[in-house]
C-alpha positions in Angstrom: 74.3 116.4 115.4 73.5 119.8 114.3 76.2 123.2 114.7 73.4 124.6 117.6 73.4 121.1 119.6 77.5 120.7 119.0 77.4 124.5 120.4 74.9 124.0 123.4 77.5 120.5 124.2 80.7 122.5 124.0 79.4 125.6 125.7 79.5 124.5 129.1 83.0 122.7 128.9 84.5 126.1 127.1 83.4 128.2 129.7 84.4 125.9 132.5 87.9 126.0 130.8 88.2 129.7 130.6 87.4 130.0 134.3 89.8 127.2 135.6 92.8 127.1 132.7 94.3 124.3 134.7 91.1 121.6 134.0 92.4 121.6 130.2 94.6 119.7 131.2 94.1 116.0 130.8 96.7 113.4 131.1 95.4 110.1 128.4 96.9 106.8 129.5 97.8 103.7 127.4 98.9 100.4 128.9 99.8 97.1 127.3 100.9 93.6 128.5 104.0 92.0 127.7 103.5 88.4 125.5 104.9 85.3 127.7 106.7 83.9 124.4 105.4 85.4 121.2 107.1 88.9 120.7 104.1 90.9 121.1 102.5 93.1 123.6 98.1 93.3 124.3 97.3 97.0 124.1 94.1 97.6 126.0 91.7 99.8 124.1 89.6 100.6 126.1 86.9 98.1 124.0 88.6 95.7 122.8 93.2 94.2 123.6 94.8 94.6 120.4 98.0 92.3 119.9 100.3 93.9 118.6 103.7 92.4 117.5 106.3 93.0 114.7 106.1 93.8 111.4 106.2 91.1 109.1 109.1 93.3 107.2 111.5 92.7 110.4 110.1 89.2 111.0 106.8 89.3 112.5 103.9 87.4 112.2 100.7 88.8 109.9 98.4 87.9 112.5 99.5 90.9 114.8 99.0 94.7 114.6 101.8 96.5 113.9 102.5 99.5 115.9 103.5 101.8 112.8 100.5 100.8 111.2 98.3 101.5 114.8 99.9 105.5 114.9 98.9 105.7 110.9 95.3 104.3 112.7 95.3 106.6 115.6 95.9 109.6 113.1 93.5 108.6 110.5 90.9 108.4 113.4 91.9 111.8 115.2 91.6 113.7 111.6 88.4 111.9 111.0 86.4 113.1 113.6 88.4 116.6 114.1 86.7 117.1 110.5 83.2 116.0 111.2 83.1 118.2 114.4 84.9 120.7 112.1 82.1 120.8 109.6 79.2 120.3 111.9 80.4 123.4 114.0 80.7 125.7 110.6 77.6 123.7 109.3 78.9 122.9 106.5 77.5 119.3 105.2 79.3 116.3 104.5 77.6 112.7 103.7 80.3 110.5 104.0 83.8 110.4 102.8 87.0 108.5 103.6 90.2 109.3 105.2 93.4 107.6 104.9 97.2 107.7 106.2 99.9 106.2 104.5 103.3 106.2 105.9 107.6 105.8 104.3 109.9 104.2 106.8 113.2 102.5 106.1 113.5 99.4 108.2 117.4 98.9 107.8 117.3 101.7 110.8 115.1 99.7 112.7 116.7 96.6 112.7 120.3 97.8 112.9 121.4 97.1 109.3 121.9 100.8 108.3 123.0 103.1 111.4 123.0 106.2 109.2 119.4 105.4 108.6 116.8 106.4 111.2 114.3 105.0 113.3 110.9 105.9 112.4 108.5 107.2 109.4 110.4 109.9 106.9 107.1 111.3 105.6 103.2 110.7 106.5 100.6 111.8 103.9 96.7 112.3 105.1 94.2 112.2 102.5 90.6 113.3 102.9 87.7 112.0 100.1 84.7 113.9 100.9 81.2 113.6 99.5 80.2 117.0 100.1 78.8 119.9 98.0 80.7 122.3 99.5 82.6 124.4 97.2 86.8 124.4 96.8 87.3 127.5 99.5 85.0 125.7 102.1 87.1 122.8 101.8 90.3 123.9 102.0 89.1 126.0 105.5 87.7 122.6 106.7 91.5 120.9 106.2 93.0 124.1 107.6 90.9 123.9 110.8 91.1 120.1 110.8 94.9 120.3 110.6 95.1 122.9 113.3 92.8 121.1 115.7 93.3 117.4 115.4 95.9 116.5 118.1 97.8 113.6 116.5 98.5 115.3 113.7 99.8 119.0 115.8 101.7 116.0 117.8 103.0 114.6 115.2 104.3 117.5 113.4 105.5 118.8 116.6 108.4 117.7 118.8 106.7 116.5 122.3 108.7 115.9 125.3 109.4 112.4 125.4 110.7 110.7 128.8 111.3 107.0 129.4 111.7 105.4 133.2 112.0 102.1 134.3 110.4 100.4 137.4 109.5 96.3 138.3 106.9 94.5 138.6 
C-alpha cells in the first residue's frame, strides 16, 4: 500500500469521525476461559485460543503463554504496524526490519515473597531495526509519530482507568 491508497482508505473514516466525534469511540473486548485443572486460562484471539498459564519463574509450565510475555507481544505488534502505516502515510520506505520488547519485573512481588516489591514490569524497552535508506532525521520523526500513535504504548505509559467486577456463571 501506497501513502495515496492509505489516504483514499482513511479519508472516508476521518471525515466520518469529525462529523460524529462520538463513533471514535470503540470499546475492544477480550475473553478467556478458565482451565478445569491446569492453572491456565484459553484467551480467544480472534484466530486462534492461546493458553495461557504461569510463568515458569513462579511455577508454571513452559508449554503455556505467559501473560507478561503476551502484553510485551501485544506492544511489539501495535508499534509494528503503527510504524508501517506511519511510514507508508509520510512515504517514506522501509523493506523490512524487526521490532522487539523486552521487559524487567521482580517476581518476589508477584508471588508474595517481597511486599515492598511491586507487582508488574519496572521498565519496558522497544527497539526498532529498520532496513530503510531513510536518513537519521526521518527516522527519529517515524519513532516520534510511532510513539505518539501506537495505542499500547500511549496505554502503557499512561495511567488508564482500571475497574474490576464480579458476576457468576
Amino acid at each position: 500500500m501506497d501513502a495515496e491508497a492509505l489516504r483514499n482508505l482513511q479519508a472516508p473514516i476521518k471525515q466520518n469521525l469529525r462529523e460524529n466525534p462520538q463513533a471514535g469511540t470503540v470499546t475492544l473486548r477480550a475473553s478467556g476461559t478458565l482451565g478445569d485443572e491446569a492453572i491456565s486460562c484459553s484467551v480467544e484471539t480472534g484466530r486462534t485460543l492461546v493458553e495461557a498459564g504461569l510463568h515458569p519463574a513462579t511455577g508454571g509450565e513452559a508449554g503455556l503463554a505467559c501473560s507478561g510475555d503476551m502484553l510485551l507481544q501485544a506492544l511489539v505488534a501495535c508499534a509494528g504496524v503503527t510504524l508501517k502505516a506511519v511510514a507508508t502515510a509520510l512515504s517514506v520506505p522501509i523493506r523490512g526490519g524487526r521490532v522487539q520488547a523486552e521487559g524487567d519485573l521482580d517476581f518476589r512481588g508477584t508471588l508474595g515473597v517481597a511486599k515492598d516489591v511491586p507487582v508488574g514490569f519496572r521498565a519496558i524497552r522497544l527497539r526498532f531495526d529498520l532496513d530503510t535508506d531513510a536518513d537519521a532525521g526521518t527516522v527519529a520523526k517515524l519513532l516520534q509519530l510511532t510513539e505518539r500513535y501506537c495505542v499500547v504504548f500511549q496505554t502503557l505509559r499512561g495511567t488508564p482507568d482500571l475497574k474490576v467486577e464480579h458476576g457468576t456463571v
